[in-house]
C-alpha positions as CSV (number, residue, x, y, z in Angstrom):
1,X,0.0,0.0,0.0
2,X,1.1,3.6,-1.2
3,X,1.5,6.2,1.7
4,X,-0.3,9.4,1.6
5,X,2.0,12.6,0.1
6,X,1.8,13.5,3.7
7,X,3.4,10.6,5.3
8,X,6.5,11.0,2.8
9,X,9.6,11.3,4.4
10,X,10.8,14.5,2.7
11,X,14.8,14.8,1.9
12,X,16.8,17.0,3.8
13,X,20.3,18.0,2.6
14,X,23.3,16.1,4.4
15,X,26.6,17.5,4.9
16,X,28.1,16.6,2.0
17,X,26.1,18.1,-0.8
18,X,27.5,21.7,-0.4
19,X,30.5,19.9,-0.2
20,X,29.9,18.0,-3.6
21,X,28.2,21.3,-4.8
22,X,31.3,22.9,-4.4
23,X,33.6,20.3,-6.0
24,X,31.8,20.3,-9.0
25,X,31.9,24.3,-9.3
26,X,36.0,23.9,-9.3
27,X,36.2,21.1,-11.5
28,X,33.8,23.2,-13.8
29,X,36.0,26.9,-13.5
30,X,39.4,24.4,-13.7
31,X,38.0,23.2,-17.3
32,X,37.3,26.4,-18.4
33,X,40.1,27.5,-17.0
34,X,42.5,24.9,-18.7
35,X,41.1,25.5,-22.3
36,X,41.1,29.3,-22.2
37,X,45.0,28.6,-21.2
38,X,46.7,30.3,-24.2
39,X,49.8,27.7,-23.6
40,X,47.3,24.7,-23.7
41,X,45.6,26.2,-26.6
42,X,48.7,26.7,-28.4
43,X,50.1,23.3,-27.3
44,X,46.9,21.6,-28.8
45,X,47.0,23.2,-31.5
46,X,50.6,22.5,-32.8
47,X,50.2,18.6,-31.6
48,X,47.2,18.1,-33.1
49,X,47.6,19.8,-36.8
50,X,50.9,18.8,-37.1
51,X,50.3,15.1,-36.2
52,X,47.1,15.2,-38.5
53,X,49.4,16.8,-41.4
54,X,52.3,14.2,-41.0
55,X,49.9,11.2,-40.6
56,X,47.6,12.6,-44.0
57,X,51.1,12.9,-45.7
58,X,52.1,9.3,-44.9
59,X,48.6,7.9,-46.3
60,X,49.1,9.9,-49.1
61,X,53.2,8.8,-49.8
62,X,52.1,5.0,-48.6
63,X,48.8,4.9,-51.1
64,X,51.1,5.7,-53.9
65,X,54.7,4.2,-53.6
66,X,53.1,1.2,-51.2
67,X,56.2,1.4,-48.2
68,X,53.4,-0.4,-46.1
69,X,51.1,-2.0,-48.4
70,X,49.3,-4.1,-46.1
71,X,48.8,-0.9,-43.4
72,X,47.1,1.3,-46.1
73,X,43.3,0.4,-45.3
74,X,44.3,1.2,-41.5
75,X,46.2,4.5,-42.7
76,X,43.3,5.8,-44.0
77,X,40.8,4.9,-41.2
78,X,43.2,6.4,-38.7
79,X,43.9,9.5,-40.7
80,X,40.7,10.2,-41.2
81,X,39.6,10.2,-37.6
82,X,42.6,12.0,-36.7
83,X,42.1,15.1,-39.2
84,X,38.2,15.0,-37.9
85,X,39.2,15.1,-34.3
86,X,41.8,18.3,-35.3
87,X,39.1,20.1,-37.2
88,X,36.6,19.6,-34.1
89,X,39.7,20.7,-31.4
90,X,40.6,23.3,-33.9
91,X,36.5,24.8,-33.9
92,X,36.6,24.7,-30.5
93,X,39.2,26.7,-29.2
94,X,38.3,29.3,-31.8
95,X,34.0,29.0,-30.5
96,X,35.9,29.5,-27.0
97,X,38.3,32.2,-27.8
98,X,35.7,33.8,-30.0
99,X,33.6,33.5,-27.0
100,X,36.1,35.5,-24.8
101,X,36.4,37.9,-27.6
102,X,32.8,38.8,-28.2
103,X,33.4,38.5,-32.0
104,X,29.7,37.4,-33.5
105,X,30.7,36.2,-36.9
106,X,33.9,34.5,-36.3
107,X,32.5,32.8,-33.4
108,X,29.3,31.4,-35.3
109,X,32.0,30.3,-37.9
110,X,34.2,28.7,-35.4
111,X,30.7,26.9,-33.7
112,X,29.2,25.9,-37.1
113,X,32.7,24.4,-37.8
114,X,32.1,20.9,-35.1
115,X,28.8,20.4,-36.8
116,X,29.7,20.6,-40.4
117,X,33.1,18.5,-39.7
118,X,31.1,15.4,-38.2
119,X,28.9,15.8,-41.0
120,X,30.7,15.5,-43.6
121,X,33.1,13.1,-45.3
122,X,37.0,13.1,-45.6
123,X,36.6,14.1,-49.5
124,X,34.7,16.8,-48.7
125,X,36.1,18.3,-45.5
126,X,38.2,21.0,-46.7
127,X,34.9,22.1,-49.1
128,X,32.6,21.8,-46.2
129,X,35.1,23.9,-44.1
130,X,35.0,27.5,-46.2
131,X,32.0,28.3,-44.2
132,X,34.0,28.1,-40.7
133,X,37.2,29.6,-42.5
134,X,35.0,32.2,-44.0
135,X,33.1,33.9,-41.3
136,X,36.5,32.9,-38.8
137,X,38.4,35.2,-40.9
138,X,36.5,38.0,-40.0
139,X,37.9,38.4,-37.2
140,X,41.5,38.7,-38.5
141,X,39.6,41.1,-41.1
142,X,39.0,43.6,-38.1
143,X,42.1,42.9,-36.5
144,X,43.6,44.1,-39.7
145,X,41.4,47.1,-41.0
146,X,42.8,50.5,-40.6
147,X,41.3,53.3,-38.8
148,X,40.7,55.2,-42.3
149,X,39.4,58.8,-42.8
150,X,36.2,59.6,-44.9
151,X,38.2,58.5,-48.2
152,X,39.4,55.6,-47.2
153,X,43.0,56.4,-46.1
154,X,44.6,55.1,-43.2
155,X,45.0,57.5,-40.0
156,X,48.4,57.2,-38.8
157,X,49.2,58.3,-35.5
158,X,51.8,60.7,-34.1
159,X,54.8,58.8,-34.8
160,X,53.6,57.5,-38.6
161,X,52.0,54.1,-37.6
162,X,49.4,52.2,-38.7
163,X,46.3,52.6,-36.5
164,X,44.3,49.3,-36.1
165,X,40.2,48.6,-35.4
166,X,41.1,45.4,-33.2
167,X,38.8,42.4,-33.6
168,X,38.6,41.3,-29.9
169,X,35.6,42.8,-28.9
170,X,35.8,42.2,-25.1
171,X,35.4,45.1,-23.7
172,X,32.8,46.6,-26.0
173,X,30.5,43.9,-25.9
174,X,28.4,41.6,-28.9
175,X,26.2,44.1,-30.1
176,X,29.4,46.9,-30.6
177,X,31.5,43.9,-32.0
178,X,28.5,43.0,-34.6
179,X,27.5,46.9,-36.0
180,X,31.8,46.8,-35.9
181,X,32.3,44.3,-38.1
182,X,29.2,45.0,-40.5
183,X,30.4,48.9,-40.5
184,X,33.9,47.7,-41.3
185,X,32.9,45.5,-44.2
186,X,30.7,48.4,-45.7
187,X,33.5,50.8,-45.8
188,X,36.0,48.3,-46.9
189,X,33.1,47.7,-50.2
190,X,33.3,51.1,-50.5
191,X,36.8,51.2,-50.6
192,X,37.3,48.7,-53.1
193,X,35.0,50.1,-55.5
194,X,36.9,53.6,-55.5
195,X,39.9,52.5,-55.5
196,X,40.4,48.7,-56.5
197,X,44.1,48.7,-55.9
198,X,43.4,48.8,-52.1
199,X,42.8,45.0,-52.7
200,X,46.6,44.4,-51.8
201,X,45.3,45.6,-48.5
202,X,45.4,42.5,-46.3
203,X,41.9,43.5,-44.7
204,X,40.4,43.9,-48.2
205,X,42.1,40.8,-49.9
206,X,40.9,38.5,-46.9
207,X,37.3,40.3,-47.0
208,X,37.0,39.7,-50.6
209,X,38.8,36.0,-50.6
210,X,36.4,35.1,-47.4
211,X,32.9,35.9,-48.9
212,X,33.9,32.9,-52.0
213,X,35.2,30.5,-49.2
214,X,32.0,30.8,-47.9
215,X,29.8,30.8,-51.1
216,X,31.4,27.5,-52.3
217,X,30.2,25.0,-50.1
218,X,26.4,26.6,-50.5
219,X,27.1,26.3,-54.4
220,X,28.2,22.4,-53.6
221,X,25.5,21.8,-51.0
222,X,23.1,22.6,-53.9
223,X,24.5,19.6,-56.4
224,X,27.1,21.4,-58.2
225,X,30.3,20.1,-56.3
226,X,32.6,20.7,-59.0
227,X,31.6,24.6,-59.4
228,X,31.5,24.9,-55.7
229,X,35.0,23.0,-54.9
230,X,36.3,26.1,-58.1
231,X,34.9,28.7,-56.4
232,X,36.4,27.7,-52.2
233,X,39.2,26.9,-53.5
234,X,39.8,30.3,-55.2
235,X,38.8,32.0,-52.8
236,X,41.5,30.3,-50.4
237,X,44.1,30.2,-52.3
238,X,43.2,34.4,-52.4
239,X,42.8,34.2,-48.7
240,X,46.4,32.5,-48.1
241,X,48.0,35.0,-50.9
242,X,46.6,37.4,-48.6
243,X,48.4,35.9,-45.6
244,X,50.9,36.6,-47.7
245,X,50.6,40.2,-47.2
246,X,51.1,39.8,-43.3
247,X,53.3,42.4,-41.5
248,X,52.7,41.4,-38.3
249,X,50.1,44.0,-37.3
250,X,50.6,44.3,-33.4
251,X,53.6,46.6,-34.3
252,X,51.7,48.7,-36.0
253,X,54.1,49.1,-39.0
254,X,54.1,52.1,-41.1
255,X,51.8,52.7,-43.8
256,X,54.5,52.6,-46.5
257,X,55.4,48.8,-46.0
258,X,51.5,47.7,-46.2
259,X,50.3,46.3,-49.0
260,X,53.8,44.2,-49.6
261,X,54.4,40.4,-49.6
262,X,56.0,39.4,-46.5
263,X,57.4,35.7,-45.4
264,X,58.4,37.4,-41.7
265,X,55.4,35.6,-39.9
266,X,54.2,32.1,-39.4
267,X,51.0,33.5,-41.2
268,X,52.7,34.3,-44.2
269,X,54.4,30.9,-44.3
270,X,51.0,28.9,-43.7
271,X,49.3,31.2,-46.9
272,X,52.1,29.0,-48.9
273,X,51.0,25.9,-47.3
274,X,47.3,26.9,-47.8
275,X,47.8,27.5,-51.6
276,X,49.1,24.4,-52.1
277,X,46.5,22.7,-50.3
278,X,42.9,24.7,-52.3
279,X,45.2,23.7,-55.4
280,X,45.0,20.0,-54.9
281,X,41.6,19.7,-52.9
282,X,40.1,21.2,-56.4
283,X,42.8,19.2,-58.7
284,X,41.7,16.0,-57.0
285,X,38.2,16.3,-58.5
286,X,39.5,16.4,-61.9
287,X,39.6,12.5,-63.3
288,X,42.5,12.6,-65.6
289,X,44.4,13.0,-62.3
290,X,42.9,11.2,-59.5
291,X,43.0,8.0,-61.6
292,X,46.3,8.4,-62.0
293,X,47.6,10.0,-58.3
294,X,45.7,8.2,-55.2
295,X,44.6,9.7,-51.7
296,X,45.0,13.4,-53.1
297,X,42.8,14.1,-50.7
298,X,45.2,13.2,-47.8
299,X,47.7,15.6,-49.7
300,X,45.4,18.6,-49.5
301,X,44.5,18.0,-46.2
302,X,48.1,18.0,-44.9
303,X,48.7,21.0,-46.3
304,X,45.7,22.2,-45.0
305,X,46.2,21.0,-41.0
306,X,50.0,22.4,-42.0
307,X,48.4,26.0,-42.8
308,X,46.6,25.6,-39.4
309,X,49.3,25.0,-37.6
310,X,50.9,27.5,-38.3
311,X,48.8,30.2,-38.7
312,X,47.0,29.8,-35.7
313,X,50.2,30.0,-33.7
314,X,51.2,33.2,-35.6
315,X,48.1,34.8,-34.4
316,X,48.4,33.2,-30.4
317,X,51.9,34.8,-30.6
318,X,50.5,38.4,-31.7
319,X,48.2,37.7,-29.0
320,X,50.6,36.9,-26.7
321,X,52.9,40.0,-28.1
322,X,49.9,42.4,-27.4
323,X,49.6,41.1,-24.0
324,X,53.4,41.8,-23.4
325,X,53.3,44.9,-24.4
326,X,50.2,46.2,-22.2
């Protein structure tokens, strides 16, 4: 027989739930605090894309000149759930970074990047991927864009350097980072259509580049894979040719040297790497060669996790340069 509701012994807390309470508030703030850790980040980061670039260039070399015949078929398994697990690590450091940052569009890039990974296959990663690169870009965009006057030329200050917007919106909030960026990308429009030659602007090569990275996997989510793979990898391979253009913008160099190719930074060097890796993901597509070259796809994409590797720790060091210098 059931007891009345009013003959239910009713709980009362013991000792040790505050207790517990508490343990699991520290474990919580110790998580977050370990992965907002720039030195973890940047540890992660260099293990993880570098492993996944080495391992992709193995598959590729094995598939082709057959070192390891027999371990091929477990090359390619492993590989492929190694590259996945980078892209996912990759997307979330950025979603968290982003987070700290208060940057809208790169952090919905860096978000929509776990889904769209563990969605899609090892053929089409690096097409699914423009739409994370894309809208993450943006906030390298910002971090890049001069403070201009109404026509578009930079504003130096006393001393003759380059004045920057900043991308880290921490301190200004979501809604100041978002009419930011969308004010930015107006003027930088704008910009272009006066005076097309400010497209050797890194800001303006990386705006322009960034808006076909994203438009090619929509064009190859809609049937037309070939067309769309064209049109990301273009645009990437205009993204990396504007890391090319790199300087190094926390010192602020001076006007005159903007605009000119640069291998100074490990953002310059991954633009190479980058190239090289749109080139193949969109040669790969083309029959005459994949019948005759195997696992391109494991070429592109250690060029690719290469690129990350290195660009990503190019902009932790600016990071950690800006903090220095505070």
């Amino acid at each position: 027989m059931t007891k009345p509701i009013s003959g239910v012994v009713q709980h009362k807390p013991t000792v040790l739930e505050p207790v517990i309470k508490l343990s699991s508030a520290k474990i919580q703030n110790k998580f977050t605090e370990i992965i907002q850790n720039k030195r973890v980040r940047q540890a992660a980061n260099n293990w993880s894309n570098w492993s996944s670039a080495g391992l992709n260039l193995l598959t590729f070399a094995n598939a082709n000149f057959r070192f390891f015949a027999p371990l091929q078929d477990g090359l390619e398994k492993l590989s492929g759930l190694v590259t996945k697990a980078t892209y996912v690590i990759g997307s979330l450091a950025g979603t968290v970074d982003l987070w700290g940052k208060k940057n809208p569009l790169s952090f919905l890039g860096f978000a929509s990047g776990i889904p769209l990974t563990l969605l899609s296959s090892s053929y089409n990663l690096f097409l699914a991927y423009g739409i994370p690169y894309g809208l993450g870009n943006f906030v390298i965009i910002t971090d890049q864009r001069e403070v201009v006057d109404k026509n578009g030329e930079p504003i130096p200050d006393k001393d003759g350097n380059v004045q920057l917007v900043n991308g880290d919106f921490s301190n200004r909030g979501w809604t100041e980072g978002l009419k930011i960026t969308f004010a930015e990308s107006i003027k930088i429009v704008k910009e272009l259509i006066q005076n097309p030659q400010r497209i050797k602007k890194m800001s303006h090569a990386l705006f322009s580049s960034s808006v076909f990275e994203m438009f090619g996997p929509i064009v190859g989510y809609l049937g037309l894979e070939k067309l769309g793979s064209f049109i990301r990898s273009s645009g990437t391979i205009a993204t990396q040719t504007a890391f090319l253009l790199h300087n190094d913008s926390n010192k602020k160099s001076s006007v005159e040297e903007h605009g000119k190719v640069t291998l100074k930074s490990s953002i310059a060097l991954g633009g190479i790497l980058g190239i090289l890796g749109s080139a193949v993901d969109f040669i790969k597509r083309i029959g005459f060669v994949s019948d005759r070259i195997d696992n391109l796809t494991n070429l592109s994409l250690a060029f690719d996790r290469g690129m990350g590797a290195l660009v990503v720790s190019g902009i932790m060091d600016i990071e950690k340069q800006k903090q220095d210098n505070k």
